[in-house]
C-alpha angles and dihedrals in degrees: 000000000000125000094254090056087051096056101059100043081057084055089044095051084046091051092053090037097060086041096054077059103054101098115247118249114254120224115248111258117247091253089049085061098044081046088058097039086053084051105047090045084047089056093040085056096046088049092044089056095042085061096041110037087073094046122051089313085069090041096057100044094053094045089084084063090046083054099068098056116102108229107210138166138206125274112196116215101172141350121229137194111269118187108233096212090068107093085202115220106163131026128195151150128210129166094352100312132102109239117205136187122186133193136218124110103267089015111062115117144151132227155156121251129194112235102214097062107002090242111160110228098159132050147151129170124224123231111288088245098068130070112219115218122160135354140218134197111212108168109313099353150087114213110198119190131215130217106235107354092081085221131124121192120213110207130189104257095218110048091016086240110155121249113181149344126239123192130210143169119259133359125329122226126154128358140184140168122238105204092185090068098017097238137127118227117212133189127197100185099272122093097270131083127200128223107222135195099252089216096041099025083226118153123252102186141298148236139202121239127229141203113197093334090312121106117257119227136189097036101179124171129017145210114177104212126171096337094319132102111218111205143189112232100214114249089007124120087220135072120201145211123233142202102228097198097046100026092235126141102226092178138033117188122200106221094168112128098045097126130047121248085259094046100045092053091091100024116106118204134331111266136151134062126189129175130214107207089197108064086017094234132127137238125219148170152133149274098267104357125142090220142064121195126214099202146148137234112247129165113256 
């Protein structure tokens, strides 16, 4: 043998040599393998729900949730004048009068209207600075907010003087005052709404607000009624009802179909809710609308 040949017998011997080291595999137990099999069909079922939960699966586990609100529609009782130059922004009644405040740079104002005719007999304008939006009634006064100016203005509700000035961060939407908690609600066209001090205007906390287990943008203007806040939707032919201490709508109300095709040609959105605690009825309109409706709320 040469030593080539030699040499690569003694590779060779190496070569079986490392390989006789390497450790033999061990079959898996009986138990390792039932321990896999438990795994893959886990993952099969976690990958199953993620496609399914945003398809029908999701559908169905929040429909429980749809359930429980309450679906109403409006039941008109009577029609009254609405003057279509008033881009209406806050509704409310207090000791048998309609309370209204309206938007637009130069045009905001805020005013007192008869119910029985809609008949304005009270009215003041704000500075043109300033962009009116909703309006709250707390003891003897009328708070009006405004939309970017952070500003809300308190205003004797008697002679309209103003009384005093609040500050706040951000812009200013709807508002209402609970009196069973003594608290005024705020929106501010996002899905939240603050709970404010009636006297400070400081804020005391805050929830979102859900529809169906959604969030629920754009909350305009408020009426707070038997533990509920009633809110617009901006650009929604519905108002709702929510829950203030768990952020859930319990009721939604279809108010499409108020104007005619004519009068709704030069109306703008659906906004402002009173509540008339004495015949237990609402009032409702529109930015620019030539009606107000004095309705209730009745399943469908």
């Amino acid at each position: 043998m040469t030593g080539t040949s030699r040499r690569f017998v003694f590779a060779v011997s190496r070569q079986q040599k490392f390989k006789r080291r390497q450790p033999r595999v061990r079959p898996r137990s009986r138990s390792n393998r039932w321990m896999a099999a438990l795994v893959a069909v886990g993952a099969v079922v976690l990958v199953l729900w993620a496609v399914f939960s945003g398809g029908n699966m999701g559908a169905s586990m929040v429909q429980p949730r749809a359930l429980s609100v309450d679906l109403l529609r409006v039941e008109i009782l009577r029609e009254i004048v609405h003057d279509t130059t008033a881009y209406t922004q806050g509704l409310l009644w207090r000791d048998g009068w309609l309370y209204e405040s309206t938007g637009q740079y130069g045009q905001s104002r805020l005013r007192r209207i008869d119910p029985k005719n809609g008949t304005v007999v009270q009215e003041i304008y704000t500075p043109p600075a300033f962009f009116g939006e909703g309006l709250a009634t707390v003891g003897s006064h009328l708070i009006m907010l405004t939309w970017k100016a952070e500003r809300a203005f308190s205003y004797d509700v008697t002679s309209f003087e103003p009384v005093q000035t609040f500050r706040y961060r951000g812009e200013g939407w709807g508002l209402c005052h609970d009196g069973d908690q003594d608290r005024l609600i705020m929106s501010n066209g996002s899905d939240s709404l603050s709970f404010r001090d009636p006297r400070t205007f400081e804020q005391r906390g805050a929830i979102r607000v859900k529809l169906r287990d959604r969030p629920l943008f754009q909350l305009n203007e408020l009426a707070c009624v038997g533990g509920l806040v009633y809110a617009n939707v901006y650009q929604e032919q519905y108002l709702v009802a929510i829950d203030p201490e768990t952020g859930q709508v319990t009721r939604q109300i279809d108010a499409s179909g108020l104007l005619t095709t004519a009068e709704a040609r030069n109306a703008d959105v659906l906004n402002g809710i009173a509540f008339d605690p004495g015949s237990e009825t609402f009032y409702i309109t529109g930015k620019l609308w030539p009606k107000m409706f004095e309705v209730r709320f009745v399943s469908r």
